[in-house]
C-alpha positions as CSV (number, residue, x, y, z in Angstrom):
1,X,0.0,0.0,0.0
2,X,1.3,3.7,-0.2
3,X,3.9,5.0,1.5
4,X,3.1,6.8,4.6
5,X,3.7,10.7,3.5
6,X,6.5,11.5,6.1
7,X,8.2,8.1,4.8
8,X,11.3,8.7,1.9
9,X,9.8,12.7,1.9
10,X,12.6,14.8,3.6
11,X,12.1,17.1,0.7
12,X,8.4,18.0,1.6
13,X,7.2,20.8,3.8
14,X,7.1,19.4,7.2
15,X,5.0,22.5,8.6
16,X,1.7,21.4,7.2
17,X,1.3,17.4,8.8
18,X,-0.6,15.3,5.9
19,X,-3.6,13.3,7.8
20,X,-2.7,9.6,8.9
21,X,-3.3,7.3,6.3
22,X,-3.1,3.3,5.6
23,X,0.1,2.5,3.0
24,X,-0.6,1.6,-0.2
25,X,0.3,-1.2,-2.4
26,X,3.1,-0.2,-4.4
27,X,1.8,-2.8,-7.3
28,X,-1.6,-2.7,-9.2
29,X,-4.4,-1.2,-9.4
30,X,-5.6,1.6,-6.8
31,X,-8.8,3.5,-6.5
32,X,-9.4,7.2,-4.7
33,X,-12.8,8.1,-3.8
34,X,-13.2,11.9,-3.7
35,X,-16.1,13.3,-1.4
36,X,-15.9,16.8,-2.6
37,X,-19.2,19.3,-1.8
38,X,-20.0,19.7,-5.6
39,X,-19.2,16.4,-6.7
40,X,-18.1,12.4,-5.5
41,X,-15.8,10.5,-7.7
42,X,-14.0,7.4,-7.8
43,X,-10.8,7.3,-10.0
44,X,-8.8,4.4,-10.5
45,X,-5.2,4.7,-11.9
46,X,-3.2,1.6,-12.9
47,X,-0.6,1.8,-10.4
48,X,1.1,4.5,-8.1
49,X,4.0,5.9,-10.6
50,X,5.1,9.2,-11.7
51,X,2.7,9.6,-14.2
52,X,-0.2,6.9,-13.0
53,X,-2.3,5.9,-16.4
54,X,-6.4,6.1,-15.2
55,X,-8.5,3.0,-15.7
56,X,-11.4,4.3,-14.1
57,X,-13.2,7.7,-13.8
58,X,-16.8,8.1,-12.1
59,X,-18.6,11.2,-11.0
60,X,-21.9,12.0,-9.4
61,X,-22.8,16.0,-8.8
62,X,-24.1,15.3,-5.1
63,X,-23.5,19.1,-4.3
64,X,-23.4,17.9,-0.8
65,X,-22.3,21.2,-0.2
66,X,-25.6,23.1,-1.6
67,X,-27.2,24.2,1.6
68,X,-25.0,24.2,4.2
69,X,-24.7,28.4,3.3
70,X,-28.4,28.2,4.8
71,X,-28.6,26.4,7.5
72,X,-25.4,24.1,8.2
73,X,-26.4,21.2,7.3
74,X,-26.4,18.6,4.0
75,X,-29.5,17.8,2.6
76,X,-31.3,14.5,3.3
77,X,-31.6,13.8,-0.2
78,X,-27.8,14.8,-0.9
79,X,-27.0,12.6,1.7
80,X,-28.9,9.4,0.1
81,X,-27.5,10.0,-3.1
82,X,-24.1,10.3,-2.0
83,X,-24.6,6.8,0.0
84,X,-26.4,5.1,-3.3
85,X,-23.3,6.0,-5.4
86,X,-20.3,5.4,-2.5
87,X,-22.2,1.8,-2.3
88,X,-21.7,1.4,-6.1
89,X,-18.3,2.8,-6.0
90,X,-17.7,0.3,-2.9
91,X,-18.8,-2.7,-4.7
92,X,-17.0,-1.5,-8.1
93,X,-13.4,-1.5,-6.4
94,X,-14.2,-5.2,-4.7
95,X,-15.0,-6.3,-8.5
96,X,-11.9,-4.6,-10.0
97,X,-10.0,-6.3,-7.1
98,X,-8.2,-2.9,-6.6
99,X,-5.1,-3.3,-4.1
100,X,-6.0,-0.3,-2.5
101,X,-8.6,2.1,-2.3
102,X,-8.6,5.3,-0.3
103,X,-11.3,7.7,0.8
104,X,-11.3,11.5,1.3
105,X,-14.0,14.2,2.4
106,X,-13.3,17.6,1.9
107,X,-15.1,20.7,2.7
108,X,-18.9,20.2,3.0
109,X,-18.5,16.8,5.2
110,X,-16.0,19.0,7.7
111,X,-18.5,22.0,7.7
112,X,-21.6,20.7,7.9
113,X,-23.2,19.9,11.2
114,X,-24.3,16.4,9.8
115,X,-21.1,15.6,8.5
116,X,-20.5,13.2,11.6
117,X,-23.8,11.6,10.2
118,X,-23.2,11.4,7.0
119,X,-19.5,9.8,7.7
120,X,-21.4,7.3,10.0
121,X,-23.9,6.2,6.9
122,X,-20.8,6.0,4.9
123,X,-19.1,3.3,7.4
124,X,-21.6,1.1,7.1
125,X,-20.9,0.7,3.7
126,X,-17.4,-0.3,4.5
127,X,-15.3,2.6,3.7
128,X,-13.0,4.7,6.2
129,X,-12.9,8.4,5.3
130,X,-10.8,10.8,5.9
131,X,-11.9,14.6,6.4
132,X,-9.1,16.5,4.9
133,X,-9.0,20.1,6.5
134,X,-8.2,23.1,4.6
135,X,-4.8,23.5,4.9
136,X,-4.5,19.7,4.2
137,X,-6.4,19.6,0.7
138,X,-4.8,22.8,0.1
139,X,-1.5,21.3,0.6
140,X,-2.6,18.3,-1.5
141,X,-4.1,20.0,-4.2
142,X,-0.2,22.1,-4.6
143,X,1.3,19.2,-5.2
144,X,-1.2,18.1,-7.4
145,X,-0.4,21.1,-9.6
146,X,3.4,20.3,-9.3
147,X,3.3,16.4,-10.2
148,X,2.3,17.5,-13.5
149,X,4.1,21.1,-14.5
150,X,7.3,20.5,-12.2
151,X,8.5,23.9,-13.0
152,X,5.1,25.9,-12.0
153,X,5.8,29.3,-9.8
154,X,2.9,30.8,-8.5
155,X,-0.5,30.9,-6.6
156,X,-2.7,27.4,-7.4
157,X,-6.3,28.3,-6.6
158,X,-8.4,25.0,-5.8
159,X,-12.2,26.1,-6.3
160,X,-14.8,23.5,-4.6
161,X,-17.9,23.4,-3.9
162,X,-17.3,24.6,-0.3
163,X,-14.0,26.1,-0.4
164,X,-11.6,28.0,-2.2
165,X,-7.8,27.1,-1.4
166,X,-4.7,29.0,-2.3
167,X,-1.9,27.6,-2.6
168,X,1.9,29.1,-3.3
169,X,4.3,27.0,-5.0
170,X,7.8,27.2,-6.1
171,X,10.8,25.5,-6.7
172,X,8.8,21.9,-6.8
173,X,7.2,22.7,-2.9
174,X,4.5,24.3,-1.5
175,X,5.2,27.1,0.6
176,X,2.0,28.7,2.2
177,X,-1.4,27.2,2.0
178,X,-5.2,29.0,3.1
179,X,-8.7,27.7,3.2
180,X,-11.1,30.5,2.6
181,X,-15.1,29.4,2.7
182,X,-15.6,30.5,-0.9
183,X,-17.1,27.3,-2.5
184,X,-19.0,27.7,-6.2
185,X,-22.5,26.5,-4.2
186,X,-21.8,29.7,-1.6
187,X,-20.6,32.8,-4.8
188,X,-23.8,33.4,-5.3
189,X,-24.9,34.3,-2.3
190,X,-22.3,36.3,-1.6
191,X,-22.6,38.2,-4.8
192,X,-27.0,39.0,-4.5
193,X,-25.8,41.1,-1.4
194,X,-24.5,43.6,-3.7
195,X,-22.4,44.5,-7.0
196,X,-19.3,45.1,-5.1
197,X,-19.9,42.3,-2.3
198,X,-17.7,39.7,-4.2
199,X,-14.7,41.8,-4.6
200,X,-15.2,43.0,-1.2
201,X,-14.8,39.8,0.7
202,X,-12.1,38.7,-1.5
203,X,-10.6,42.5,-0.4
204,X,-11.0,42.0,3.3
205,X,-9.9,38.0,3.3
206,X,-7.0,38.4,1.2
207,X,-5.9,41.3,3.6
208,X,-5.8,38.8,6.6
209,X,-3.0,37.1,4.3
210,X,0.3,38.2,5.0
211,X,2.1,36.0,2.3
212,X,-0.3,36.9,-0.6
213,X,1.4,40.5,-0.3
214,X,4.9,38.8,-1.8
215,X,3.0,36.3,-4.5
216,X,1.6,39.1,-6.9
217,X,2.4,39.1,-10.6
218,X,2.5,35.6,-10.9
219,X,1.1,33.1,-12.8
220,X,-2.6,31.6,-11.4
221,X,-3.4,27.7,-11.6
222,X,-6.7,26.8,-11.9
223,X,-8.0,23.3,-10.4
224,X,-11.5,22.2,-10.2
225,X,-14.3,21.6,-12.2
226,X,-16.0,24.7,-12.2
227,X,-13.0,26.8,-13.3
228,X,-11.8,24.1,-15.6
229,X,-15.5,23.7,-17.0
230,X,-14.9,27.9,-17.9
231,X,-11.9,27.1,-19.7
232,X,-13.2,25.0,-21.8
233,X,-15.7,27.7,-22.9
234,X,-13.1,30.0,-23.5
235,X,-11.5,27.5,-25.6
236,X,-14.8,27.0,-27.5
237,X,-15.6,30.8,-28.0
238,X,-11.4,31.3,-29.1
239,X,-11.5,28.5,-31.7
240,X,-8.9,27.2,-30.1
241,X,-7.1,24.1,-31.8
242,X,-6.2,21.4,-29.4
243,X,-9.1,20.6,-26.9
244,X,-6.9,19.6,-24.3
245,X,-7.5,21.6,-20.8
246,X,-4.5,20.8,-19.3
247,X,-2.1,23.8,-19.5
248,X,-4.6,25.8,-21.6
249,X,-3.7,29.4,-20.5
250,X,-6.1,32.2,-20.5
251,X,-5.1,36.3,-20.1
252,X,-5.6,37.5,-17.4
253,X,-8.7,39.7,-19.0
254,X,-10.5,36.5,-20.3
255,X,-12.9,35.8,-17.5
256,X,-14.7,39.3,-17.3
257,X,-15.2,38.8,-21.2
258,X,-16.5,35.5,-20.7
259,X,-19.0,36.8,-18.3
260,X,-20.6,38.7,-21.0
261,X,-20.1,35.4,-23.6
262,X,-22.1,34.1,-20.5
263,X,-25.1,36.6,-19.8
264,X,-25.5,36.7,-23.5
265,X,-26.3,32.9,-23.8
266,X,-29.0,30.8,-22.4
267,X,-27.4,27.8,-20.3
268,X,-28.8,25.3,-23.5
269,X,-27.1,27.0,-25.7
270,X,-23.4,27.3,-23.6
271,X,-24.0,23.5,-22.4
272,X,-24.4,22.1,-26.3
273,X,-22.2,24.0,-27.9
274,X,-19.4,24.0,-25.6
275,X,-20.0,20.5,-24.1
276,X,-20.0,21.4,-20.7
277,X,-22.2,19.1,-18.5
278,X,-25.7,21.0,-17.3
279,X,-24.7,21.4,-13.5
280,X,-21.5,23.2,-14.5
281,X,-23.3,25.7,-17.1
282,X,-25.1,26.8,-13.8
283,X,-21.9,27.8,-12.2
284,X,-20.4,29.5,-15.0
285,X,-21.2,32.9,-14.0
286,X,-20.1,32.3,-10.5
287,X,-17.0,30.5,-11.1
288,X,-16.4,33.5,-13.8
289,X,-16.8,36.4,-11.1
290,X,-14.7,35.1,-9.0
291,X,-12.0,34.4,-11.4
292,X,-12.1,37.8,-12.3
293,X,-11.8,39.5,-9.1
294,X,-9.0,37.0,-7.1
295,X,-6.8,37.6,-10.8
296,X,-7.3,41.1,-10.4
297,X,-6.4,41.5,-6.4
298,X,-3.6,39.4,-7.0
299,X,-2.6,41.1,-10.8
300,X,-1.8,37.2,-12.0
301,X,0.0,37.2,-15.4
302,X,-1.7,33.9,-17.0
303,X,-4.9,31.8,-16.3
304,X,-3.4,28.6,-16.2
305,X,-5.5,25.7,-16.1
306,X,-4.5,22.6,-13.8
307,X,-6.2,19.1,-15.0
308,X,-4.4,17.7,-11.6
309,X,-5.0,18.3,-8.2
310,X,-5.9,16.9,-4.6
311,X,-6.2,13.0,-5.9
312,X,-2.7,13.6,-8.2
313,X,-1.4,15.4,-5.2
314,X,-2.5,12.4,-2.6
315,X,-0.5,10.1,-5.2
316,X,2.5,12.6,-5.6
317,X,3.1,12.9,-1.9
318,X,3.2,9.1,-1.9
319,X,6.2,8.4,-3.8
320,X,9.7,8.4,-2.6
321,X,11.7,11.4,-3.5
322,X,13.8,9.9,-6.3
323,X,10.5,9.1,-8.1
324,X,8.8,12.5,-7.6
325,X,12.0,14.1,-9.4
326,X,11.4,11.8,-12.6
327,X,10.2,13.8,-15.5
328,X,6.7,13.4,-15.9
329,X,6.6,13.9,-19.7
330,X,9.6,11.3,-19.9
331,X,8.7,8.5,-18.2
332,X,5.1,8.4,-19.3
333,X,6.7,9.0,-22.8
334,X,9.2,5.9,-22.4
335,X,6.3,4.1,-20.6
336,X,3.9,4.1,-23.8
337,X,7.1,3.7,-26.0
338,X,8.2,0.1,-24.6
339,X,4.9,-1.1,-24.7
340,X,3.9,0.3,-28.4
341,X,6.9,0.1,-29.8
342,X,8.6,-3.0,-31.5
343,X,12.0,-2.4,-29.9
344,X,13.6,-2.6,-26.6
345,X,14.9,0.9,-25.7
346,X,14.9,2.4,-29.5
347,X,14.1,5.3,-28.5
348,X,16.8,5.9,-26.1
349,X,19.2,5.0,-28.9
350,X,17.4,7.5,-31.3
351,X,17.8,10.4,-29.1
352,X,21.5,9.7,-28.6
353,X,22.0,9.7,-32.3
354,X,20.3,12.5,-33.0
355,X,22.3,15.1,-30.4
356,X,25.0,15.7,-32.4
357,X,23.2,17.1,-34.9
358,X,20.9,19.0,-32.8
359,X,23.3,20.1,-30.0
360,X,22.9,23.9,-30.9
361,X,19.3,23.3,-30.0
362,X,18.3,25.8,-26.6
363,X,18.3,23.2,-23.5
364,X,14.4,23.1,-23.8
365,X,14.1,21.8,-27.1
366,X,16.2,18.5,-26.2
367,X,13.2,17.1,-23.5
368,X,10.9,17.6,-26.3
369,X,12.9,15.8,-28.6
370,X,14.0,13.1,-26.0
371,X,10.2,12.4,-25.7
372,X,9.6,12.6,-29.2
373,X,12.2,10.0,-29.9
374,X,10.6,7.9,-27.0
375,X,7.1,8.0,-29.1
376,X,8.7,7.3,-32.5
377,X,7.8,3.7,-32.9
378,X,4.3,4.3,-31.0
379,X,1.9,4.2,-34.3
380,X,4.2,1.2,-35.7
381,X,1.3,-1.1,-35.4
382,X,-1.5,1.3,-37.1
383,X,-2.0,0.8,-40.9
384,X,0.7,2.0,-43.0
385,X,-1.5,5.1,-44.7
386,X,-2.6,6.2,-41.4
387,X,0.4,6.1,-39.2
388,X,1.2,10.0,-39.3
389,X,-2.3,10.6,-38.6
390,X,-2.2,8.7,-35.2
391,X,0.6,9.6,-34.1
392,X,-0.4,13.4,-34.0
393,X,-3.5,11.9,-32.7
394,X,-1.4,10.4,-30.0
395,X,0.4,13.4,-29.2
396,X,-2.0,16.1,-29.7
397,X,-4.9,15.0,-27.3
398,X,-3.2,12.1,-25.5
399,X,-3.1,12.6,-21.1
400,X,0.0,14.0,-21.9
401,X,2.0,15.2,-18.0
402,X,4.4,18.3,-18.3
403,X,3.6,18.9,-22.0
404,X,1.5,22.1,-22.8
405,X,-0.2,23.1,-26.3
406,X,3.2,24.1,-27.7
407,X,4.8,21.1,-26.9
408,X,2.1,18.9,-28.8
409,X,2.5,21.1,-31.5
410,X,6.2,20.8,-31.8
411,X,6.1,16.9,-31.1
412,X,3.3,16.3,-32.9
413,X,4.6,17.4,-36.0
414,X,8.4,15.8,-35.9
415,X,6.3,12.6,-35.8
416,X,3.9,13.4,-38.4
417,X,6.6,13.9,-40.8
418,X,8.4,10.8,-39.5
419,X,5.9,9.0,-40.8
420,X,5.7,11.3,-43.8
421,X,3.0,13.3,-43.3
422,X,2.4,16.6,-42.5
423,X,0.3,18.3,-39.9
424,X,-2.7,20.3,-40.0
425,X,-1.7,24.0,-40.8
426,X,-4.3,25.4,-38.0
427,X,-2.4,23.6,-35.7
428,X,1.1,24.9,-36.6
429,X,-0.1,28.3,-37.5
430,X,-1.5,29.0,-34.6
431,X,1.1,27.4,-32.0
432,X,4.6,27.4,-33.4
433,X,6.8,29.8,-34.8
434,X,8.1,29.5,-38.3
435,X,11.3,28.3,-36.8
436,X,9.6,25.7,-35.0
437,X,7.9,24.5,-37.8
438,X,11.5,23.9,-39.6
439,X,13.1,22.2,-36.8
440,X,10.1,19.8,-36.4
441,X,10.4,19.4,-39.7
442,X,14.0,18.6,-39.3
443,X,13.8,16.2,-36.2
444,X,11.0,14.2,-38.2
445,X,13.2,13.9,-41.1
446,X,16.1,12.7,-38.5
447,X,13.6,10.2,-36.8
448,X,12.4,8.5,-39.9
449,X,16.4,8.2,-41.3
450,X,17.5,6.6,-37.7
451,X,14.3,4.3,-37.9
452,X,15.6,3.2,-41.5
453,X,19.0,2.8,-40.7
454,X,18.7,0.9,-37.5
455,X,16.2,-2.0,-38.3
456,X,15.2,-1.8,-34.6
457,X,19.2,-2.7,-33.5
458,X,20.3,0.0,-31.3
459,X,23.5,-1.3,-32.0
460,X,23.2,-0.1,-35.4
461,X,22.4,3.4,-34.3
462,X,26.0,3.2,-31.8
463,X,28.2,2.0,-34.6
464,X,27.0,5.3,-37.2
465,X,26.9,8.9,-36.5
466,X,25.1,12.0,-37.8
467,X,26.0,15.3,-37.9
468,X,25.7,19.1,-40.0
469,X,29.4,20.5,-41.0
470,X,30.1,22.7,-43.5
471,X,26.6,22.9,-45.3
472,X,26.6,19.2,-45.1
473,X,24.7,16.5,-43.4
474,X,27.1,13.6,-43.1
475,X,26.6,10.2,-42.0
476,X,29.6,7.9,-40.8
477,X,29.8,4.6,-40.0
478,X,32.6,2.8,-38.5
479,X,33.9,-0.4,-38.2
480,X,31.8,-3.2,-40.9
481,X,28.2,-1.5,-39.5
482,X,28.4,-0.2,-43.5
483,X,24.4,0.4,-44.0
484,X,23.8,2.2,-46.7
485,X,21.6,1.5,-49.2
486,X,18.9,3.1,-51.4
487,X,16.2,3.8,-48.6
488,X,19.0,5.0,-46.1
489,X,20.1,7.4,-49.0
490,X,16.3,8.5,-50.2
491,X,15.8,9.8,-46.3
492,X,19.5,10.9,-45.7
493,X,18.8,13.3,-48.8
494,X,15.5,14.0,-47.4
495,X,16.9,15.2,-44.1
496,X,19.8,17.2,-46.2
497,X,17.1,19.3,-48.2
498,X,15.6,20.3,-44.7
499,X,19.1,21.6,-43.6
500,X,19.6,23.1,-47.4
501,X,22.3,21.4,-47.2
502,X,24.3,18.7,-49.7
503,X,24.7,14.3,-48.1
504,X,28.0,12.9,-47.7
505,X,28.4,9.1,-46.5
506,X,31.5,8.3,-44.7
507,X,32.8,5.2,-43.4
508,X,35.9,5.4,-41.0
């Protein structure tokens, strides 16, 4: 079972105390159960990993936390829904013979003055729930945002039903954590006192805290439903080209124009045409509001938007600190690469050949190739004519960790074209540079030469060499690893006429 939190974590902040909790099984499948005021869920991943793959995903809107604003308490019907659909998602994990399943209540279940009942109906069912407090799902829902953008530096806001946690994070930890009681179910309340009554409780709460006055002009990460369920309209109304919510980024200007897009459409209209379910249409204009005014109070430079959070975060904290420093992108990349692919650690081999000829590429380009070459052999098994098209299939809407939009793009089209094709200019024309778009071009070209030339031998790759000199792209191989021939030549030309450069063949 998982590792206790304070277990292998010297690197974690030891000022905020993570609730006790069972182990976990280190080896197959695991379930979380998420008791969250708006919504319950069960999510089952395949394992606990860097980047855990989901089998599973469940919801039920309970909105447990609907009407404790008026008088404390959860709803009799709330509470019998929530305890029909825990008892499925009890009986679910017993069939999938999950090696561990753990339970968590959040906001509405601490509030509420049944919450002890509710908890009590729960046990009966066979599952042992822990009540996270605010500072704990805060703290939770951080490294949630970390596990999948490593590098994020800023203020992670966690909007719930109940509750609205922020969250500072830098340099991979968190670093201050508050619970404020501004759930989605309690906005609107808040907001028929007056025009200004929004933006002056977020005035007054947020002058209570003392860190927020160093954590200005940052970037803002968005988790939770609501706020991801705006994005998603704000990718709709923008055209945008890749439908993938995870790292979307929004100005900081967006959400006051999407409260117009918002009062200008019924919720019909917003819920067909930008496929957002019929509960979260209803908090648009909440979740929007207060958006708005906590980006303006804290003058955040991007909207970014967080597909991970307090269940990721749960997993994250679990790990031993060799494994949380893994690359997200690159094991998950390798991951799908040895099982897709035809060949034992091709892509390795690929991405070692390559350098030499790409070593002028800025550090942040070689991850993305790494990954790419890691991917290569990933649509192998598709039909020939439609290999290019999968690939950017793969790439462009795959559950892709510390990749954003750019990053597809970029990828995406060095393994189009090593599968010669080509991708869709929207995509490209939109999202890369010119530039970009030749050095995709160019690692495509590389990838599908190396493929040739190999056969699937790494060996092959370690006993040739590629590189640019003097306006010419020349290929060497030493010792009797002599492989040329007239489809190693075709690509090796290929590559060449990317570089605008004339192929030489050497053998030392």
């Amino acid at each position: 079972m998982i590792l206790n939190n304070r277990q292998g974590s010297n690197d974690v902040d030891k000022k905020c105390p993570m609730p006790k909790q069972k182990k976990w099984c280190k080896s197959g499948p695991i379930g979380i159960i998420d008791i969250g005021s708006n919504s319950i869920r069960l999510v089952v991943y395949d394992q606990l990993s860097r980047a855990p793959r989901i089998l599973f995903n469940e919801k039920i809107s309970a909105q447990l936390g609907r009407n404790i604003p008026v008088d404390g308490r959860i709803d009799e019907k709330a509470i019998e829904l929530a305890i029909s659909e825990l008892t499925r998602f009890w009986k679910l994990a017993q069939i999938m013979e999950l090696s561990s399943l753990r339970t968590v209540a959040t906001a509405a279940v601490r509030d509420a003055k049944n919450g002890a009942f509710l908890l009590g109906e729960i046990a009966k069912i066979g599952l042992e729930v822990e009540v996270l407090s605010g500072e704990e799902e805060g703290y939770a829902s951080g490294y949630g945002v970390l596990s999948a953008i490593p590098d994020a530096d800023g203020i992670v806001g966690d909007l719930g039903g109940g509750s609205l946690e922020l969250i500072r994070i830098s340099k991979g930890r968190v670093k201050d954590r508050v619970s404020l009681p501004l759930g989605v179910l309690r906005i609107a309340d808040i907001r028929k006192k007056s025009r200004n009554a929004l933006d002056n409780f977020i005035s007054e709460a947020f002058k209570k805290i003392d860190w927020l006055a160093d954590a200005r002009d940052l970037p803002f990460y968005m988790v939770g439903g609501a706020w991801r369920s705006l994005a998603k309209l704000d990718m709709h109304v923008r055209h945008y080209p890749i439908p993938v919510l995870h790292n979307y980024i929004m100005s900081p200007d967006r959400p006051s124009k999407l409260i117009r897009v918002i009062q200008r459409n019924n919720p019909k209209k917003l819920k067909n045409k930008a496929n957002i379910s019929t509960s979260r249409v209803e908090q648009l204009s909440d979740a929007a509001a207060l958006l708005a005014v906590v980006s303006r109070h804290l003058h955040s430079r991007a909207l970014v938007t967080s597909a991970y959070g307090l269940r990721e975060g749960l997993l994250y904290l679990s790990l031993d600190k060799a494994t949380r420093k893994l690359d997200p992108l690159l094991w998950s990349a390798n991951q799908r690469g040895e099982t897709a692919g035809r060949f034992y650690q091709q892509g390795e081999a690929l991405y070692d050949w390559m350098s030499t000829l790409f070593a002028q590429d800025p550090p942040a380009y070689h991850r993305l190739r790494h990954a790419a070459c890691l991917l290569a052999d990933s649509a192998w098994q598709a039909n020939p004519d439609f290999r290019a098209e999968q690939i950017l299939s793969i790439i462009l809407h795959g559950r892709w960790v510390g990749l954003d939009a750019y990053g597809r793009a970029l990828i995406g089209q060095a393994l189009a074209v090593s599968y010669d094709g080509a991708m869709d200019k929207k995509i490209t024309n939109n999202l890369l540079s010119e530039a970009d778009t030749i050095r995709a071009v160019r690692w495509g070209k590389a990838i599908r030469l190396g493929m040739r030339l190999s056969g699937g031998v790494t060996t092959s790759l370690k006993k040739s060499t590629i590189l640019y000199r003097n306006n010419k792209i020349i290929l060497q191989f030493s010792g009797n690893y002599k492989l040329k021939g007239e489809t190693v030549l075709r690509r090796l030309r290929s590559l060449a006429s990317s570089f605008e450069a004339s192929e030489v063949v050497e053998f030392l």
